[in-house]
C-alpha positions as CSV (number, residue, x, y, z in Angstrom):
1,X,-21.2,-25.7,0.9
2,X,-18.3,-27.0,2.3
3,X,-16.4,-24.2,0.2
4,X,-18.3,-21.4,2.3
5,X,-17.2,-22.8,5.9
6,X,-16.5,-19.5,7.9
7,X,-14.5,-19.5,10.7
8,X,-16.9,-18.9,14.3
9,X,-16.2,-15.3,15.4
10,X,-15.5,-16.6,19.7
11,X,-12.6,-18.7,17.9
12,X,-11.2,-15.8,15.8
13,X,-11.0,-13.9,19.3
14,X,-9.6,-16.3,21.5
15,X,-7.3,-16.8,19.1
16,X,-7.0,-12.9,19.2
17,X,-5.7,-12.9,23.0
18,X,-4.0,-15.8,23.5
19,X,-1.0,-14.2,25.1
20,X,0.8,-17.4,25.2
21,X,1.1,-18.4,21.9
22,X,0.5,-15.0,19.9
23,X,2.3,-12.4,18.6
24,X,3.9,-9.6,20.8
25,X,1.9,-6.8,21.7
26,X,3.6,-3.8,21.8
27,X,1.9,-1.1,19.2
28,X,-0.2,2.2,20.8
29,X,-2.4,4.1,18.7
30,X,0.7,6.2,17.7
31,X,2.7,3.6,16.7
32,X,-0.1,2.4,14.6
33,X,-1.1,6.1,13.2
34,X,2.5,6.1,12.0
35,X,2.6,3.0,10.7
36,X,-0.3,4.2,8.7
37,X,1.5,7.1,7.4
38,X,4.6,5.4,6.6
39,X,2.9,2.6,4.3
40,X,1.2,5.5,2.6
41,X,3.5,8.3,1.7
42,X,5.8,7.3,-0.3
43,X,5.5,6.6,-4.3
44,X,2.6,8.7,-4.7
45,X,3.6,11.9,-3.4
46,X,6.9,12.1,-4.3
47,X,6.5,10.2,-8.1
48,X,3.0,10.0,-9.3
49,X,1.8,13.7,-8.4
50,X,3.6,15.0,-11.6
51,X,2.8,12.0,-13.7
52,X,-0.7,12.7,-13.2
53,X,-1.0,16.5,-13.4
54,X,0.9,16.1,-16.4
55,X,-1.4,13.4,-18.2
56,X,-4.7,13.3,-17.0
57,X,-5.8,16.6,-14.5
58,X,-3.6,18.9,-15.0
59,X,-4.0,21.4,-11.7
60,X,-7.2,19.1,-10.9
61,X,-5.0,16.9,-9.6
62,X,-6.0,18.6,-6.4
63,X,-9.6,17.3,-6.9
64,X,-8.3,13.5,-8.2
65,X,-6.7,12.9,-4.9
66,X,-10.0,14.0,-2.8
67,X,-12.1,11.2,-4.9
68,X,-9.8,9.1,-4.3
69,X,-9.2,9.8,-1.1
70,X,-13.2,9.1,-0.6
71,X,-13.1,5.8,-2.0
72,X,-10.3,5.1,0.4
73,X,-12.5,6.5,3.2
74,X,-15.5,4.4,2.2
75,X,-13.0,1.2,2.6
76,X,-11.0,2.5,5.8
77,X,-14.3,3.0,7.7
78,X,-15.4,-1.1,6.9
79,X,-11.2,-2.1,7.8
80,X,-12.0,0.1,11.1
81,X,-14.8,-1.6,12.2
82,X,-13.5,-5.3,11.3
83,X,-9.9,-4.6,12.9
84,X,-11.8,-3.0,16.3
85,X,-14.5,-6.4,16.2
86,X,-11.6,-9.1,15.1
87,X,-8.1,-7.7,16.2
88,X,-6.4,-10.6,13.8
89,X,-3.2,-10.2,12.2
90,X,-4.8,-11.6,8.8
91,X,-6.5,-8.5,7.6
92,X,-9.1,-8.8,4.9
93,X,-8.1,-12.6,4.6
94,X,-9.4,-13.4,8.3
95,X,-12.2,-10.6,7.9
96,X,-13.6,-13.0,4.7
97,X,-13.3,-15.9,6.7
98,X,-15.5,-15.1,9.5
99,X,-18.1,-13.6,7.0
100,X,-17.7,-14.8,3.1
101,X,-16.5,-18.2,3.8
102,X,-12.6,-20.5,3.6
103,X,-13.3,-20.3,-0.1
104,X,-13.6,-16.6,-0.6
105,X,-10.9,-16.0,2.3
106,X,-8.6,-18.0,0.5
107,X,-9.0,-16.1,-2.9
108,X,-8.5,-12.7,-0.6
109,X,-5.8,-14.1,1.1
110,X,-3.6,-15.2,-2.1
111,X,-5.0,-12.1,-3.7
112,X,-3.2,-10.0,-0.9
113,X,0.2,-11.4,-1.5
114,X,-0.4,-9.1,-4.7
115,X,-0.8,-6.1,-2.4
116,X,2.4,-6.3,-0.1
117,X,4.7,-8.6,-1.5
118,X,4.7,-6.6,-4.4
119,X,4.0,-3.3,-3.4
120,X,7.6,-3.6,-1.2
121,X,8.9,-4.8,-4.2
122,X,7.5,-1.7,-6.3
123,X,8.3,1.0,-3.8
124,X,12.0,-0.5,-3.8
125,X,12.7,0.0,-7.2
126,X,11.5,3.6,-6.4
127,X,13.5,3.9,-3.5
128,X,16.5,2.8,-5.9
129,X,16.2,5.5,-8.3
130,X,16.5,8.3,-5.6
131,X,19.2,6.6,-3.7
132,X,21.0,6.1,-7.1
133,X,20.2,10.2,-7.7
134,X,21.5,11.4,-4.3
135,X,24.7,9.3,-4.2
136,X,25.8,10.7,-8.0
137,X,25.1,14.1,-6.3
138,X,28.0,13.5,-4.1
139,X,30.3,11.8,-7.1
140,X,29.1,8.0,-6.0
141,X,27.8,6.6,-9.4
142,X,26.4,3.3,-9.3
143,X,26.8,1.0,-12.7
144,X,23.7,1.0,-14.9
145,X,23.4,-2.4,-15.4
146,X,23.9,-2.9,-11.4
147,X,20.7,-0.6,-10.7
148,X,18.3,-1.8,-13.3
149,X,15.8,-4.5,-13.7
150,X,17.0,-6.8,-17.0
151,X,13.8,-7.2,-18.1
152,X,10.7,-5.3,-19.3
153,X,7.6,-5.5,-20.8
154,X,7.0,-3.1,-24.3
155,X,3.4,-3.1,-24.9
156,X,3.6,-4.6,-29.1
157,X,6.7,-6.7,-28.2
158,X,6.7,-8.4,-25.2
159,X,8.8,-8.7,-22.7
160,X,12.5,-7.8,-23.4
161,X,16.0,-7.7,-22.1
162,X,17.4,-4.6,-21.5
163,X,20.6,-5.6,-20.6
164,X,21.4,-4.8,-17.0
165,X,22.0,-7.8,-14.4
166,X,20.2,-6.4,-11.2
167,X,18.6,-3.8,-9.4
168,X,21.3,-3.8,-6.5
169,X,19.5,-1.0,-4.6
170,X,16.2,-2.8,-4.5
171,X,18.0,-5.8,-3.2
172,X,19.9,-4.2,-1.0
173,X,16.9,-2.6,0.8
174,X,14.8,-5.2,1.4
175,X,17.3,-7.3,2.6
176,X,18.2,-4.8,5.5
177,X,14.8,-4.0,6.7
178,X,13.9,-7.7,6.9
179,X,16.4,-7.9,8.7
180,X,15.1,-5.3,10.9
181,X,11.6,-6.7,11.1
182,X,12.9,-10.6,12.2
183,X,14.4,-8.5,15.3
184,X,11.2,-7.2,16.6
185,X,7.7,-5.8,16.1
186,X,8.7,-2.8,18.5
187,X,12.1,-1.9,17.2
188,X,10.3,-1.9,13.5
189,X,7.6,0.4,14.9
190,X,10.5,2.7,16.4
191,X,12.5,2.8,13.4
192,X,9.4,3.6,11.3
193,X,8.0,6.3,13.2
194,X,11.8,8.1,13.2
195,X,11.8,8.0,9.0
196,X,7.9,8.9,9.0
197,X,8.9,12.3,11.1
198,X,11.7,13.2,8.7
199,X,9.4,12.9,5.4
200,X,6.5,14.4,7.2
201,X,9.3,17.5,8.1
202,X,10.3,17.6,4.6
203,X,7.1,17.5,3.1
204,X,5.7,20.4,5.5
205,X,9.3,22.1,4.6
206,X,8.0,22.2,0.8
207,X,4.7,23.3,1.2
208,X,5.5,26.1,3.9
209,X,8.6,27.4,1.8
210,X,6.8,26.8,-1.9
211,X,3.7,28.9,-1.0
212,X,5.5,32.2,-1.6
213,X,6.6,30.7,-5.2
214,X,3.2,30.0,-6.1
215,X,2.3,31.8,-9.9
216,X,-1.9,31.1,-9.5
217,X,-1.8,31.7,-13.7
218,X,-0.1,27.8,-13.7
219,X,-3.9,27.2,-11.7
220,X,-5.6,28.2,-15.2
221,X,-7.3,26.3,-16.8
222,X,-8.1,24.5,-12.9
223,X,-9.2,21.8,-15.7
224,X,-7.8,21.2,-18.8
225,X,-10.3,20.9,-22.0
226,X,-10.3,17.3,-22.8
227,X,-8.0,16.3,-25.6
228,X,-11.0,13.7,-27.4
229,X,-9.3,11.1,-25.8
230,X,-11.1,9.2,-22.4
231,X,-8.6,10.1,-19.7
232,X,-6.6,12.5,-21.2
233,X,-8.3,16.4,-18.8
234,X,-11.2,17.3,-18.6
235,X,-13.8,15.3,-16.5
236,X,-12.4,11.8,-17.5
237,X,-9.1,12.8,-17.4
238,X,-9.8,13.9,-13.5
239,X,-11.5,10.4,-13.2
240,X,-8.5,8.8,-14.6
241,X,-6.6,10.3,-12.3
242,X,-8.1,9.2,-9.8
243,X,-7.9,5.6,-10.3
244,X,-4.0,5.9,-11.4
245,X,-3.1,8.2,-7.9
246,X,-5.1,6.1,-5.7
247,X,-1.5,4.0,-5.8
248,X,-0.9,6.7,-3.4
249,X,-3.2,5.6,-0.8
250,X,-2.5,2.3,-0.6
251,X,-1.0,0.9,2.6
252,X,-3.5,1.8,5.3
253,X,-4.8,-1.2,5.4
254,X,-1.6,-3.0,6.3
255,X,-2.1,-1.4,9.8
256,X,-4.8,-3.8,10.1
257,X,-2.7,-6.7,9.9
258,X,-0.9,-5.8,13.5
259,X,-3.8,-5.7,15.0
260,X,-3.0,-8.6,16.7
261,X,0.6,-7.0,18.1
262,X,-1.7,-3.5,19.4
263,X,-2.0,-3.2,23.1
264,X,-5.7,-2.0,22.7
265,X,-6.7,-3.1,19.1
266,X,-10.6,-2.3,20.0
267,X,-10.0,1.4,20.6
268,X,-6.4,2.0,18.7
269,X,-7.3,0.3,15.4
270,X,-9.7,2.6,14.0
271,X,-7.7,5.5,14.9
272,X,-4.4,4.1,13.4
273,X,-6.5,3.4,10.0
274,X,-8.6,6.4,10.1
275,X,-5.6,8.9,11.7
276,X,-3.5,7.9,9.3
277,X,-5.7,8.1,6.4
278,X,-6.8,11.5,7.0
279,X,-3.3,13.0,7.6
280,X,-2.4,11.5,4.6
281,X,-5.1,12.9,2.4
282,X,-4.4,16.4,4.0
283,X,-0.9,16.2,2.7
284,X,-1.4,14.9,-0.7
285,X,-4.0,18.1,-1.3
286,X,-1.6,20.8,0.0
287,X,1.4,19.1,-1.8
288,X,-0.2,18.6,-5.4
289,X,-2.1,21.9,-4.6
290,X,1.6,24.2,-4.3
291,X,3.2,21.8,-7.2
292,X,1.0,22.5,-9.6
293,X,1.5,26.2,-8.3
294,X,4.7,26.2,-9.1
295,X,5.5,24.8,-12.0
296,X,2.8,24.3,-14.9
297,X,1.5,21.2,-15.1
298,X,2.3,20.2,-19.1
299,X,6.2,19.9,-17.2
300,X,5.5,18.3,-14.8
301,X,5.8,14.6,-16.6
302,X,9.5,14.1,-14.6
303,X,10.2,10.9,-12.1
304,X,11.1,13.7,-9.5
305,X,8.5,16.6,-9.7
306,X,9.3,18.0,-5.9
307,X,12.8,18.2,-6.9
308,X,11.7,19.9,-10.6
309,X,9.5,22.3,-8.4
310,X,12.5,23.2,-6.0
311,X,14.7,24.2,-9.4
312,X,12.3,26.6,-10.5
313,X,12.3,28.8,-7.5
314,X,15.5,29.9,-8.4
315,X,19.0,30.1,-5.6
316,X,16.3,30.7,-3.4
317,X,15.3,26.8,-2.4
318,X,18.3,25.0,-3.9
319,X,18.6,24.3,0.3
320,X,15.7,22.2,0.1
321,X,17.0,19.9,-3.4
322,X,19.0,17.6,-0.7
323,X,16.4,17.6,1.8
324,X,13.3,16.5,-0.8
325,X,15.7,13.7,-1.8
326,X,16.6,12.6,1.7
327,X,12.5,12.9,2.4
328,X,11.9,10.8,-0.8
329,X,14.2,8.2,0.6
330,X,12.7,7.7,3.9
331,X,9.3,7.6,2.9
332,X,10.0,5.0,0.4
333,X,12.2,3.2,3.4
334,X,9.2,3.4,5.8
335,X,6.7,2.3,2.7
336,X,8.9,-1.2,2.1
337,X,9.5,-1.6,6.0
338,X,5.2,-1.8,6.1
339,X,4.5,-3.7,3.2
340,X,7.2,-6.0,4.4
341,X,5.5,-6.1,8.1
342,X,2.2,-6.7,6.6
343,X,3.0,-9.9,4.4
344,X,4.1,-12.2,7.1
345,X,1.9,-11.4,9.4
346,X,-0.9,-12.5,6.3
347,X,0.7,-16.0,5.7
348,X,1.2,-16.5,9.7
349,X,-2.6,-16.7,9.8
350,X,-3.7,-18.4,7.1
351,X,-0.8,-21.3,8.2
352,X,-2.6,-20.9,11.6
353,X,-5.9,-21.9,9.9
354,X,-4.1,-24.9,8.3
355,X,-4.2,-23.5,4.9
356,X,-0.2,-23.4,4.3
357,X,2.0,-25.4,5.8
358,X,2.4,-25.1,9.3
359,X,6.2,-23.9,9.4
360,X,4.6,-20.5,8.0
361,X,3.3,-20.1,11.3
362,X,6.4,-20.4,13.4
363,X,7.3,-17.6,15.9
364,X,10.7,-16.8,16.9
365,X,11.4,-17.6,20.8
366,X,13.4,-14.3,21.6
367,X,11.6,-12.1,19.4
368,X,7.7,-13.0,19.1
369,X,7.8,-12.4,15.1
370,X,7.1,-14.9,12.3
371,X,10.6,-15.0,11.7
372,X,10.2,-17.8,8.9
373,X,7.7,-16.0,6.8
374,X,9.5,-12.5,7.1
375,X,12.7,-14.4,6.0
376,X,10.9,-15.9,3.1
377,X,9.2,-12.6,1.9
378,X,12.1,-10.3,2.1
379,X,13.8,-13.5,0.1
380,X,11.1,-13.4,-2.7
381,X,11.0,-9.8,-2.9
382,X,14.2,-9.2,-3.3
383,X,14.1,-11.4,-6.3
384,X,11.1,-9.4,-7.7
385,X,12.6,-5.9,-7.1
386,X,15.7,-7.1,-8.7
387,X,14.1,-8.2,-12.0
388,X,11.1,-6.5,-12.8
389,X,10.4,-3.0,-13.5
390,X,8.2,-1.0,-11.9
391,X,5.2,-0.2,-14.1
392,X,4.4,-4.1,-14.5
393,X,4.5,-4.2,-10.5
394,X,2.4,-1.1,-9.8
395,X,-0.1,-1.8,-11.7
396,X,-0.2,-5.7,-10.5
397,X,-0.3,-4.0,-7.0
398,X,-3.2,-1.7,-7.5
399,X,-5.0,-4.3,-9.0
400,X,-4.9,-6.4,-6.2
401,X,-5.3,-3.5,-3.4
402,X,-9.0,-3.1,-5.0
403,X,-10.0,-6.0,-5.2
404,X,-9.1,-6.5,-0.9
405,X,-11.0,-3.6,-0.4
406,X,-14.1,-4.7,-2.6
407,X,-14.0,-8.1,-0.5
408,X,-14.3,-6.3,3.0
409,X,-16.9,-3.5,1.7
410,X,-19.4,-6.5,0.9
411,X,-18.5,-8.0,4.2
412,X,-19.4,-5.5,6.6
413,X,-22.4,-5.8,4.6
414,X,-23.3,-9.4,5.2
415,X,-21.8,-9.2,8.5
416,X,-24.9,-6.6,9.5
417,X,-27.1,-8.8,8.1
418,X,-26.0,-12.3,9.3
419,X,-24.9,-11.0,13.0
420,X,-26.3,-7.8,13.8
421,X,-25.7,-8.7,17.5
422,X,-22.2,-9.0,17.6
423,X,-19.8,-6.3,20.2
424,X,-18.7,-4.1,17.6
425,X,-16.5,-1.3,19.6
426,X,-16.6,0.6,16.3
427,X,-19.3,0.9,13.7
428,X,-18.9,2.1,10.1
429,X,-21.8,4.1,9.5
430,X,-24.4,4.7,7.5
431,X,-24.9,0.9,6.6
432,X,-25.8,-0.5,3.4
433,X,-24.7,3.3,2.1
434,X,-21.2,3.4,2.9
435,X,-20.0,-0.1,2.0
436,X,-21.7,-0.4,-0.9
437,X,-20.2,2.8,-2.4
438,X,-16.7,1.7,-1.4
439,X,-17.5,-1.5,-3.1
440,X,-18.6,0.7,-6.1
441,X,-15.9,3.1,-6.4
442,X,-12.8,0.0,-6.3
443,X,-14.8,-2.0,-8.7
444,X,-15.3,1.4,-11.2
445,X,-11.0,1.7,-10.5
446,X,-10.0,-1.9,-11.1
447,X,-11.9,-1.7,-14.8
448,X,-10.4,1.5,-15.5
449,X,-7.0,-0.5,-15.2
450,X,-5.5,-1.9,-18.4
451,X,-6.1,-5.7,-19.9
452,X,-2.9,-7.2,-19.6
453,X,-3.1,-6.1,-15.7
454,X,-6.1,-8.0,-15.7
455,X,-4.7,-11.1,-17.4
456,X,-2.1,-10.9,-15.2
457,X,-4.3,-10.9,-12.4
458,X,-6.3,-13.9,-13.6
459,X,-3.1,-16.1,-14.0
460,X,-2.4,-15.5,-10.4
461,X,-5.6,-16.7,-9.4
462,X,-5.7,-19.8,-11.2
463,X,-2.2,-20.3,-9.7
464,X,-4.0,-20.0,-6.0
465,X,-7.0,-22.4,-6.7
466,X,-4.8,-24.9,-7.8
467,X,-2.9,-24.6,-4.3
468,X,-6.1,-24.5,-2.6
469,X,-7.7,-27.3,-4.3
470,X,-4.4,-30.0,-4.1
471,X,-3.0,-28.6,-0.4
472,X,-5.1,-26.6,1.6
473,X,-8.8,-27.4,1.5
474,X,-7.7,-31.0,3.0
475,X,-5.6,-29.4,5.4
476,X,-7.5,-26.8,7.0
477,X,-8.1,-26.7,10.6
478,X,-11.8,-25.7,10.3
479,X,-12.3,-28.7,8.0
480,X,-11.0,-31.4,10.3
């Protein structure tokens, strides 16, 4: 039983306002809503949106980012209430403690290091390929072998060299905006929310300006007969691509892990997951809905399917080529800058709770930010993005993100029925309903997901118990 200790709710809040010793709290419900949308909008909308149309929905790609987005929904609701009740900066890791137990918030928390640390890995080697683009539009041309990962995985053969040394970009780009986030909390925030208005004003630029372009004969068939493959149109195929785009919604959780640096996390929090969610989803639908407008969706199987759409209008929107890069760019930037926040913030807790060594938990004197951690992240990241390519990471990444939002579906649940009379400024409703469906929908995604993923995902756990077992159980705070 001693596996199931949770950690008493009156300590997890004490712990959430001690203004002495904590974090610095300096994020409004803006700063949070756009924190939100920058973790968010990135890979998905600018990447994925093509990929999909063009393998799985076809022009129902409209309709696999709605049940998606409802999953997402089904989740964000139980994050709301949690982040509103326990304003901690460990996310679903502290959220599993108070509720499922050290055991189970362990798992959750090693199981998030999945989420960020390689989802800012992931959206660097993105962010890599459109930098690499936009610089050889101005005669800049970066080596190959300096802007690829040298290895890769060939499903059949294993893992290969491909004969490049590193993925400079990647590198280079975590290593600046951790840089960036050891400074400050605020300065992050500010920097984020400048990059989420430029990609939110180039986005809105494309669908205002595409609408005229639209041809609604590339809307027919809205969805493709199914090919007599599981996935591939049809109903499956809008199913499928639901579970591949719902890459694109990951990140709006990671607002929960400031919750600890918001001035009002019990009002702000659930309007900086929620807000921030919804925008999102808005976007997504009007983007993929003018896309697959423009160009029909059997083309649409390019790494940069804005830019493709742009092209086909002819002179008339060659204006906007530049800008959709630059957009691309800064949403990845403010994707990485988020994913990057988050991490730290998840090991600064869990070294709080005794469960890594206490140097995790060190806060910089000038700055109030886990300094150490954020140093050892960007560190570790930069190794990964340099590397590894991008399909091993994504999938690792989605993977992970389900599994998180599983855990804190079932824990709303038990939380109602252990302590039904704890202050809860916001309450997800429609309990049982509502968390059970989330719980549902991530489980139905994560099995969709190929077997190596899962494998992969299995070795990574046993890695974690093994920590847990020789280091942390006999060090954690709760214990002694």
């Amino acid at each position: 039983m001693q596996l199931f200790r949770t950690k008493p709710i009156n300590q997890l809040l004490e712990d959430a306002f001690d203004k002495d010793h904590g974090l610095k709290k300096a994020l409004s419900a803006t700063s949070l809503v756009t924190l939100g949308i920058g973790a968010i909008i990135g890979t998905g909308i600018f990447v994925l949106t093509g990929t999909v149309a063009a393998n799985n929905a076809g022009p129902a790609l409209v309709l696999s980012f709605i049940i998606s987005a409802v999953g997402c929904v089904f989740a964000g609701l139980c994050y709301a209430e949690f982040a509103s009740m326990i304003p901690i900066s460990g996310s679903a890791y502290t959220y599993a403690y108070a509720t499922l137990g050290e055991f189970v918030a362990w798992i959750i928390g090693w199981d998030l290091i999945l989420e960020y640390l390689f989802a800012s890995s992931t959206v660097a080697v993105g962010w890599s390929g459109y930098m690499v683009s936009f610089l050889h539009d101005y005669g800049i041309n970066i080596p190959a072998h300096m802007c690829n990962a040298p290895l890769d995985f060939i499903k059949g053969q294993g893992w290969v060299l491909t004969g490049s040394i590193i993925n400079f970009p990647a590198v280079f780009i975590i290593a600046l905006l951790s840089a960036l986030l050891v400074i400050g909390i605020k300065e992050s925030a500010g920097f984020n929310s400048i990059i989420v208005a430029v990609k939110i004003i180039v986005i809105l630029l494309f669908i205002g300006f595409g609408l005229s372009f639209i041809e609604p004969a590339n809307w027919k068939p809205f969805i493709p007969p199914n090919t007599g493959e599981f996935g591939h149109f049809g109903i499956s195929g809008v199913l499928r691509g639901a579970a591949v785009i719902f890459f694109a919604y990951i990140g709006f959780d990671a607002v929960s892990t400031a919750a600890q640096e918001a001035r009002n996390p019990q009002r702000d929090m659930p309007i900086g997951i929620l807000g921030s969610l919804l925008v999102c989803t808005l976007l997504y639908v009007l983007v993929s809905g003018v896309l697959t407008g423009i160009v029909p969706y059997t083309d649409l199987n390019v790494p940069a399917p804005l830019a493709l759409a742009i092209d086909r209008t002819g002179s008339a929107l060659l204006w906007l080529r530049p800008l959709i890069k630059i957009g691309a760019i800064a949403g990845l930037s403010s994707v990485i800058l988020v994913m990057l926040l988050g991490q730290p913030r998840i090991f600064y807790t869990m070294a709080t709770d005794g469960l890594l060594p206490k140097s995790f938990s060190r806060v910089h004197p000038k700055f109030r930010t886990p300094h150490v951690t954020t140093i050892l992240t960007g560190s570790v990241a930069c190794v990964i993005a340099g590397i590894l390519p991008i399909n091993i990471l994504s999938e690792l990444v989605s993977i992970g993100t389900l599994l998180a939002f599983t855990i804190v579906c079932i824990s709303i649940f038990i939380l109602r029925k252990k302590r039904p009379d704890l202050n809860r400024p916001f309450k997800t409703p429609f309990v049982p309903w509502v968390p059970l469906l989330g719980a549902v929908i991530c489980v139905a995604q994560m099995l969709s997901l190929p077997w190596e993923t899962w494998e992969r995902l299995i070795i990574w756990m046993a890695i974690g118990l093994a920590i847990y077992f020789l280091y942390s159980r006999k060090n954690s705070k709760l214990a002694r």
